[in-house]
C-alpha positions as CSV (number, residue, x, y, z in Angstrom):
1,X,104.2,137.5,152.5
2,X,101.3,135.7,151.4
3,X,99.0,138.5,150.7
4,X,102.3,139.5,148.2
5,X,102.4,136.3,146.9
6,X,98.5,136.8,146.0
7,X,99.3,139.9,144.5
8,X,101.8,138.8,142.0
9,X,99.6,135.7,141.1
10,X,97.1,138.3,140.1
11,X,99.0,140.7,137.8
12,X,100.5,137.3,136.2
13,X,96.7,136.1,135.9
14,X,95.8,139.3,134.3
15,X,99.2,139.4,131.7
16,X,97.7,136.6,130.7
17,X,94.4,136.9,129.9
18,X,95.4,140.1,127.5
19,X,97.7,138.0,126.1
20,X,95.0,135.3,125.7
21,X,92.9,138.2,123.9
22,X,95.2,139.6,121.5
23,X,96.0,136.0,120.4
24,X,92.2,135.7,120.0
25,X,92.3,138.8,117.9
26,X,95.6,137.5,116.2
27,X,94.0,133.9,115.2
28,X,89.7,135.0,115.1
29,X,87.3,132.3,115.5
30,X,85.9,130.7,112.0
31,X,82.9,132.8,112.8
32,X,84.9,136.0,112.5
33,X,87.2,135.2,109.5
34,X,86.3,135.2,106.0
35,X,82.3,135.6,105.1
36,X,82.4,136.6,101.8
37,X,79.5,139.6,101.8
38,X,78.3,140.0,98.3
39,X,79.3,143.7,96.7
40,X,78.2,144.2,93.6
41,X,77.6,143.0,90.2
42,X,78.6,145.0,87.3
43,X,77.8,143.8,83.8
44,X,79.8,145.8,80.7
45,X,78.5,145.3,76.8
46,X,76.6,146.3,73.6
47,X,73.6,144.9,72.0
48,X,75.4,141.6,70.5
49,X,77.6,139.1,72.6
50,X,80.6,139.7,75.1
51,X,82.1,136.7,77.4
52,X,84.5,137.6,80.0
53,X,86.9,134.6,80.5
54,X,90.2,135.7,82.8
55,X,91.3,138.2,84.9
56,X,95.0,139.5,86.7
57,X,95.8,141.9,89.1
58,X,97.6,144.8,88.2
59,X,100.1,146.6,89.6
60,X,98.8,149.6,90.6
61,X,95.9,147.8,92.5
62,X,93.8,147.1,90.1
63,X,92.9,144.6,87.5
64,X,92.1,143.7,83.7
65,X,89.8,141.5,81.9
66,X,90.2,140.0,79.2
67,X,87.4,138.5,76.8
68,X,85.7,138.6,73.8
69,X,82.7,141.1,72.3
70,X,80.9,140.9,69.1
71,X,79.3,144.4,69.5
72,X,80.0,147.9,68.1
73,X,78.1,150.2,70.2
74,X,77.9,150.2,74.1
75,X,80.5,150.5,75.9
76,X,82.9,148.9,73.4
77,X,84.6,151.4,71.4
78,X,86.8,151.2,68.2
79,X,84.8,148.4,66.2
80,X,83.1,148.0,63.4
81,X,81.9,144.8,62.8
82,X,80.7,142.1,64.7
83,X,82.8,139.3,64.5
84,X,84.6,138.3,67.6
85,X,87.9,140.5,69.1
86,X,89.9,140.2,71.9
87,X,88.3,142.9,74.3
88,X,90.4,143.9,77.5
89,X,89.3,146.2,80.3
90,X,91.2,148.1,82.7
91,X,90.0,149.0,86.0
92,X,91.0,150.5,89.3
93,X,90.7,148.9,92.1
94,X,87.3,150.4,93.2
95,X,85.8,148.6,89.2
96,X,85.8,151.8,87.8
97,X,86.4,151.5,84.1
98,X,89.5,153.3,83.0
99,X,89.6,152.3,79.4
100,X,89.1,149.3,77.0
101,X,90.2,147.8,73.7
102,X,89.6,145.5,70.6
103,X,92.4,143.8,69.2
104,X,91.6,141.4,66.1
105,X,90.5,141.3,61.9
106,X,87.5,140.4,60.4
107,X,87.8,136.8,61.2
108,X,86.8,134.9,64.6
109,X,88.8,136.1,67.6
110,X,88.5,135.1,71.0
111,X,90.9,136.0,73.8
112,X,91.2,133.3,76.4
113,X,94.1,133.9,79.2
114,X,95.5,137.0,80.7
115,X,98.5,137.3,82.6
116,X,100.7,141.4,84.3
117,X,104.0,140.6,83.0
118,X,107.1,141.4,84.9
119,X,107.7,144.7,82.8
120,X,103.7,145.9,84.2
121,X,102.4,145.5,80.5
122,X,100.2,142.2,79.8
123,X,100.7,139.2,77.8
124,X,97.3,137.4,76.5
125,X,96.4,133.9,74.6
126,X,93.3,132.8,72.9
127,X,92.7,131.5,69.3
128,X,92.0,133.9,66.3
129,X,90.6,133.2,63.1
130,X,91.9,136.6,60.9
131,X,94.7,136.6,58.5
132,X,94.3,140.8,58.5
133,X,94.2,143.8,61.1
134,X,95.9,142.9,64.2
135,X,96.9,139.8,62.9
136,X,99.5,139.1,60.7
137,X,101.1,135.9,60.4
138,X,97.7,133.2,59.8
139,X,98.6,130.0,59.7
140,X,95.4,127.7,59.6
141,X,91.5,127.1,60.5
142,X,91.9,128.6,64.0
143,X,95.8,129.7,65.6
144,X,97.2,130.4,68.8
145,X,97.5,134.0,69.3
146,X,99.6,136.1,71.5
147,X,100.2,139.5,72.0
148,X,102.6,141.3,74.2
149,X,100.5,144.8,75.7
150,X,102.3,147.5,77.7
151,X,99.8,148.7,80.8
152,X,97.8,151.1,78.5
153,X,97.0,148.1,76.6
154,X,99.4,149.6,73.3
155,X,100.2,146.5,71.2
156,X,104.4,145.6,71.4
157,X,104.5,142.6,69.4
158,X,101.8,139.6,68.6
159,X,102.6,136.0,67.2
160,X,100.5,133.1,65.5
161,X,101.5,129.6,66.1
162,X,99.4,126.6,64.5
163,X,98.9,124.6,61.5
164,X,95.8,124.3,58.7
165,X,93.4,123.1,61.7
166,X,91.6,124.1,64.5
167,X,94.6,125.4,67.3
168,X,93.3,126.8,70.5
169,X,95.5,128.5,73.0
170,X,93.8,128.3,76.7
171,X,96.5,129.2,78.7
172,X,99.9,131.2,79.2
173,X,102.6,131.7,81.9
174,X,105.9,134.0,81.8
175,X,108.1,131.4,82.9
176,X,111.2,131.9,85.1
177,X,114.1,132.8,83.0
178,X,111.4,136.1,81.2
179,X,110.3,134.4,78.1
180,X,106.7,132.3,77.8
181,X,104.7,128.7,78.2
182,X,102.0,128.8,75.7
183,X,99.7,125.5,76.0
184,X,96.0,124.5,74.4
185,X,95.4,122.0,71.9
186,X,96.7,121.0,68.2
187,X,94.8,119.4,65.7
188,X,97.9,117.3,65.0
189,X,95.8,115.4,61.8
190,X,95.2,118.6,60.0
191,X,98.8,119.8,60.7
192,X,100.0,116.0,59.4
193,X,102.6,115.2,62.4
194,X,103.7,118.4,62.8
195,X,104.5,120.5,65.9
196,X,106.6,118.4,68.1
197,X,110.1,119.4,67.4
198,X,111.5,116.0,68.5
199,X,109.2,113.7,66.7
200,X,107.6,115.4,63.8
201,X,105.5,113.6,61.4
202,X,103.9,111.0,64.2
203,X,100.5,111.3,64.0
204,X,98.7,110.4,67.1
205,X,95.2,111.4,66.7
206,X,92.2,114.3,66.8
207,X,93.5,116.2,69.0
208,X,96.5,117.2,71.2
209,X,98.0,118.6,74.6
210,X,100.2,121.5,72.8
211,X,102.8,123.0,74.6
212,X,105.0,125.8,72.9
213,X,107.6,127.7,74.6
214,X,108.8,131.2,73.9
215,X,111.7,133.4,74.5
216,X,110.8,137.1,76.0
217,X,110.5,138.5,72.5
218,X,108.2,135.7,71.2
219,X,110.7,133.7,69.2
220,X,110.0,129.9,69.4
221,X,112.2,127.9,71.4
222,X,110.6,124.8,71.5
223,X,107.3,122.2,70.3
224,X,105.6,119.5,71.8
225,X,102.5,117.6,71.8
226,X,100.9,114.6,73.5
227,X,97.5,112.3,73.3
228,X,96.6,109.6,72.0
229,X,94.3,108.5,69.2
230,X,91.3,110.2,70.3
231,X,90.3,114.0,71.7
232,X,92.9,115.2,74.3
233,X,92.3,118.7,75.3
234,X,94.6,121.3,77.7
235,X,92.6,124.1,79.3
236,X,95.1,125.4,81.8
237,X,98.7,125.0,82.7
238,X,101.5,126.1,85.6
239,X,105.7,126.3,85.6
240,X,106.3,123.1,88.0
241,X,108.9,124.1,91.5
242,X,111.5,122.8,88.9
243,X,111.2,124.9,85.9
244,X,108.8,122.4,83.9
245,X,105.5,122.4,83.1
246,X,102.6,120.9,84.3
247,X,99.3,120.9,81.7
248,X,95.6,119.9,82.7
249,X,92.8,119.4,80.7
250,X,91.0,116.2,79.3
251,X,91.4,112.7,77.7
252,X,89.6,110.2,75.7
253,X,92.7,108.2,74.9
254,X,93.6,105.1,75.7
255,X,96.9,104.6,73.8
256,X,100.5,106.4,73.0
257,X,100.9,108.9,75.8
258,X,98.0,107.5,77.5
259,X,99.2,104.8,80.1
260,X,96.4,104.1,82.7
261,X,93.0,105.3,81.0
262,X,89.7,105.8,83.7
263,X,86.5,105.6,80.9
264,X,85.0,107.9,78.4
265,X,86.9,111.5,79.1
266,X,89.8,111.8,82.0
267,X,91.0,114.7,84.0
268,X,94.5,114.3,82.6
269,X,97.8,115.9,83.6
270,X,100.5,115.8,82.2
271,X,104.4,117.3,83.2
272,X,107.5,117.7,81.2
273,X,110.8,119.1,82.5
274,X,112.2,122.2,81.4
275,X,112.9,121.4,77.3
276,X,109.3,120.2,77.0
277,X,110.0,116.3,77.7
278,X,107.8,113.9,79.2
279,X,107.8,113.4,82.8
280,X,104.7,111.4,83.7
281,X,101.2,112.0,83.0
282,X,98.0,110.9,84.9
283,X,94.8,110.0,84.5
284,X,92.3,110.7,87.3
285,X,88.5,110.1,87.2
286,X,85.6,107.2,86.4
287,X,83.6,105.9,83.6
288,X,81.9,108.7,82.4
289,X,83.2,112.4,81.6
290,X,85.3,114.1,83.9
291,X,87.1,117.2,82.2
292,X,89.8,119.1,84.2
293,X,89.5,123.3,83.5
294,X,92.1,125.0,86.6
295,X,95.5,124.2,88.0
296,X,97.4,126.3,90.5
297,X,100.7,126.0,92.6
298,X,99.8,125.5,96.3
299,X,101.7,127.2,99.2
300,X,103.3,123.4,100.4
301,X,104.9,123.0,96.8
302,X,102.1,120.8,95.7
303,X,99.1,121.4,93.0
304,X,95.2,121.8,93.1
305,X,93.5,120.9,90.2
306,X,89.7,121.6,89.7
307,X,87.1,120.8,86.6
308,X,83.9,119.0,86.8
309,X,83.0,115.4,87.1
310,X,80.1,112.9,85.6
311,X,81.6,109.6,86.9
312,X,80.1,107.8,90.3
313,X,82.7,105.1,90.0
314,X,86.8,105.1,90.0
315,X,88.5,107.6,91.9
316,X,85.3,109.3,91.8
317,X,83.7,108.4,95.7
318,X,80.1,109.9,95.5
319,X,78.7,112.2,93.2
320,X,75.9,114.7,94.3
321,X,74.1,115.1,90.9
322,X,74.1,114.8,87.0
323,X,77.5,117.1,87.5
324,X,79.5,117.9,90.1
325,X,82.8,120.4,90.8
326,X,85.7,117.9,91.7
327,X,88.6,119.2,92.9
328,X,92.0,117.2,93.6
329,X,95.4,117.2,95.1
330,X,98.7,115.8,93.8
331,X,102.3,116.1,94.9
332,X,105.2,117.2,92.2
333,X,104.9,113.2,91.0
334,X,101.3,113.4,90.3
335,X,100.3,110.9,93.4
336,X,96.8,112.1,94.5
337,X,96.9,113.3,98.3
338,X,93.1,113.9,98.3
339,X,89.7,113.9,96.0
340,X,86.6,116.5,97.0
341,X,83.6,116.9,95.1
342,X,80.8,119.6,95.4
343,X,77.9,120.4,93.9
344,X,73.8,119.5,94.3
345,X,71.4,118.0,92.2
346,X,71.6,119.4,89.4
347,X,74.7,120.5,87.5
348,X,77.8,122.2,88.9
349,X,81.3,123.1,87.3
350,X,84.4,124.6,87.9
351,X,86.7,126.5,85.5
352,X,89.3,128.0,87.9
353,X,91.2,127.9,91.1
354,X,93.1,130.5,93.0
355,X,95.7,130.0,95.7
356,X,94.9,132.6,98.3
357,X,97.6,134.5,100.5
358,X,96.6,132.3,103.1
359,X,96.2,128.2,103.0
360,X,92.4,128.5,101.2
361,X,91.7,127.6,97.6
362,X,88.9,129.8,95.9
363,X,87.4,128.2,93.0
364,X,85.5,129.7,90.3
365,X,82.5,128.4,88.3
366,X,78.3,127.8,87.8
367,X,75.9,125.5,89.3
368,X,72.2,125.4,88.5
369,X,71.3,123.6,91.9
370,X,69.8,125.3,95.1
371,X,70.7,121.8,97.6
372,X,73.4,120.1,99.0
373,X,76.6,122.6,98.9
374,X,74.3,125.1,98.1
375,X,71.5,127.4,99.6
376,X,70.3,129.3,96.4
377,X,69.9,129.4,93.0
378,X,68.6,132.4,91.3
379,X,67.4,130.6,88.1
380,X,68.7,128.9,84.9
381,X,72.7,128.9,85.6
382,X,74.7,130.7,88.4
383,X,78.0,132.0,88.6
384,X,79.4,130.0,91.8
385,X,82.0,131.0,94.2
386,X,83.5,128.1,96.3
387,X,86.1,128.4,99.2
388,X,87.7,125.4,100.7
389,X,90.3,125.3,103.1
390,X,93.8,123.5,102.8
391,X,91.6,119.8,103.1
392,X,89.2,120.0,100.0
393,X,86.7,121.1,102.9
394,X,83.5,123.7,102.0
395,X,83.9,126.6,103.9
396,X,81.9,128.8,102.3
397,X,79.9,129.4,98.7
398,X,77.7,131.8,97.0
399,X,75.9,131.8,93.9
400,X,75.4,135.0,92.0
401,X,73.3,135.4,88.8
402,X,69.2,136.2,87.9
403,X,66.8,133.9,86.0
404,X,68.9,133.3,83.3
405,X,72.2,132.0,82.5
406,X,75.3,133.0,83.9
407,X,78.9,131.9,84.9
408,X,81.8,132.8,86.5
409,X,85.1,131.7,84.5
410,X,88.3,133.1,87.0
411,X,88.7,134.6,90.3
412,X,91.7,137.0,91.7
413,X,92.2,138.9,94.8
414,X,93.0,142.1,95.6
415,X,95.0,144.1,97.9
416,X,92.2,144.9,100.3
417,X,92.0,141.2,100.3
418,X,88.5,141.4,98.2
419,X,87.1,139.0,95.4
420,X,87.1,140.2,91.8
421,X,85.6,137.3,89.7
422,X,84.6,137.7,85.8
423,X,82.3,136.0,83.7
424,X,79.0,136.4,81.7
425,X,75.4,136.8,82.1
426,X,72.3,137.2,80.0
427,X,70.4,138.5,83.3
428,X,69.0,141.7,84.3
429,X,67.0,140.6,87.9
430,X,68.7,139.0,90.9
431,X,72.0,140.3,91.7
432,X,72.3,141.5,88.3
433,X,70.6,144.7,87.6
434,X,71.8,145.6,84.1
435,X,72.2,143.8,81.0
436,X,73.3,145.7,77.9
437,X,72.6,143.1,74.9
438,X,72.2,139.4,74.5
439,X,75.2,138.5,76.3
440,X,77.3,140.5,78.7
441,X,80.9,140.4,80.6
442,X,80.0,139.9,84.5
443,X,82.1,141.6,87.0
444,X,81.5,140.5,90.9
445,X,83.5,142.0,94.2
446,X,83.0,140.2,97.1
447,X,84.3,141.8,100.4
């Protein structure tokens, strides 16, 4: 009976040790999960200047880019002169080119934000210049401009929104009931009061948060800005869990809008409910300049929000350098759950951050320091890749680049769970073995 017993302590010994292995297997040690091995660098361009600035997954496992290119010759096709257009590729998911196009006039044009709609075409923002070609309905100095694509990058429909100043468009999101959240910055002065449906004609200041909403077709629905007296910038913005908006950028305000001012320039966020009114707005940051870039939703129903920092005082606990990446955490009120910044000696920013499928945050931007957070620097700027887990906490970075300047401006990931960030770079050594012209679109896979 007791050799039995032996027996079936045995077998329930060894049931458990394969159970203890496939659960190894199931949840791999930090060694074994995410390393981030360096692919490739692909660089795309003429002889002039080209900036890649955002990128979206597609759905046929893909992705576009979208940017800008002053260049007729190279790999950019259907121009003729060489002011700025909109440029957006399309690739598979292996980067293999599968077409490109220019959409603009002969005036300034530079595409900003692109985001797959739910139809599988594209809708993108930036700021255009032109009252001809592609666009037809100017309004001022510098306009939002959107245009509706289908996925062969055919233009449906495009609208101008702005007034006789300088109106940049940074950001875009197809909101919840199909139509659009348009945000940037108004030069309220130049456009005398105008462009806040509720209070028209109250002039705040230089500049403005600008938030405009669409319907699916492009028709206005609704206006509103907020600042202060002084320059108050949005770079990036989300649809809040309850159908509002929340809008990050920068402040150098201290009145109106602006409640609880830090010093010189303040990350500053600000959320309105659904019909574009005010909520609450925050100011995070120190005594010097601290300029917000990224926002994304998080998987708990809060918000990350990443830019770079110059303060050593405030909310700010210890800088590394003349510039670090900050990155914070607030909950749907805007209370601050945690504060991380990164960098080295030198300077180091962030433009964008990306909620992965699991709890990590991948943030994308330059550094031109080789200490601290990081191990290399390949020579005047770096593109930098940053991944922290659910904490703020480094778990791994890489900077890609050559001896001159480049940067990485937004991050996605793919199906097969790889790293498609874009950017530019005036390299050719280092990781980057091309370079077509003065300045050229940067594509980097990491596996």
């Amino acid at each position: 009976m007791l050799k039995l017993h032996s027996i079936l302590l045995l077998l329930i010994f060894a049931v458990s040790c394969a159970d203890d292995e496939t659960s190894a297997e199931d949840f791999p040690p930090e060694e074994q999960m995410f390393q981030g091995e360096f692919e490739f660098a692909k660089t795309f361009g003429g002889s002039q200047d080209e900036e890649a600035i955002s990128v979206t997954k597609t759905n046929d496992g893909g992705f576009a880019v979208l940017g800008f290119t002053q260049s007729t010759d190279g790999d950019v096709v259907g121009k003729t002169a060489t002011d700025s257009d909109y440029w957006l590729l399309k690739f598979d998911g292996q980067a293999n080119l599968q077409w490109s196009k220019v959409y603009g006039g002969t005036g300034d044009d530079r595409g900003q934000k692109i985001i797959t709609t739910n139809d599988g075409g594209f809708a993108v923002i930036g700021y255009s210049r032109s009252d001809d070609g592609d666009v037809t309905n100017a309004q001022g100095f510098y306009d939002y401009w959107m245009l509706k694509l289908n996925n062969t990058g055919d233009l449906q429909w495009q609208k101008s929104f702005g007034f006789p100043g300088s109106d940049r468009g940074y950001a875009i999101v197809q909101t919840t009931d199909g139509g659009y959240f348009l945000s940037g910055y108004l030069d309220v002065t130049a456009s005398e009061g105008q462009g806040n449906d509720r209070s028209a004609g109250v002039l705040h200041g230089v500049g403005e948060f600008w938030g405009v909403k669409l319907d699916a077709e492009g028709n206005k629905e609704w206006r509103r800005y907020f600042g202060g007296t002084n320059n108050d910038r949005s770079y990036d913005a989300v649809q809040a869990e309850d159908d509002g908006f929340i809008m990050v950028g920068n402040s150098e305000s201290d009145d109106y809008d602006i409640t609880d001012p830090r010093g010189s320039y303040d990350f500053w966020v600000v959320k309105t409910n659904a019909e574009g009114e005010l909520q609450w707005q925050k100011n995070f940051g120190g005594s010097s300049i601290d300029i917000a870039y990224g926002i994304t939703k998080t998987l708990d129903g809060n918000y990350v929000v990443t830019g770079d920092i110059r303060s050593n005082d405030g909310d700010v606990s210890q800088i590394h350098g003349n510039a670090d990446v900050w990155v914070i955490k607030i909950d749907d009120l805007g209370n601050l759950l945690w504060k991380q910044n990164l960098g080295g000696a030198n300077f180091d920013s962030s433009n964008k951050v990306l909620q992965l499928e699991n709890e990590d945050l991948l943030i994308t931007g330059s550094s031109r320091s080789n200490d601290i957070d990081l191990t290399e620097n390949y020579g005047d700027s770096d593109g930098w890749l940053m991944m922290i887990d659910k904490n703020g906490n480094l778990q791994w970075q890489q900077s890609i680049g050559g001896s001159d300047f480049d940067v990485l401006s937004e991050s996605i990931q793919l199906d097969d769970k790889s790293i498609i960030s874009v950017g530019n770079t005036e390299s050719a050594d280092g990781l980057v073995e091309d370079n077509k012209g003065n300045k050229d679109i940067l594509i980097v896979k990491i596996r």
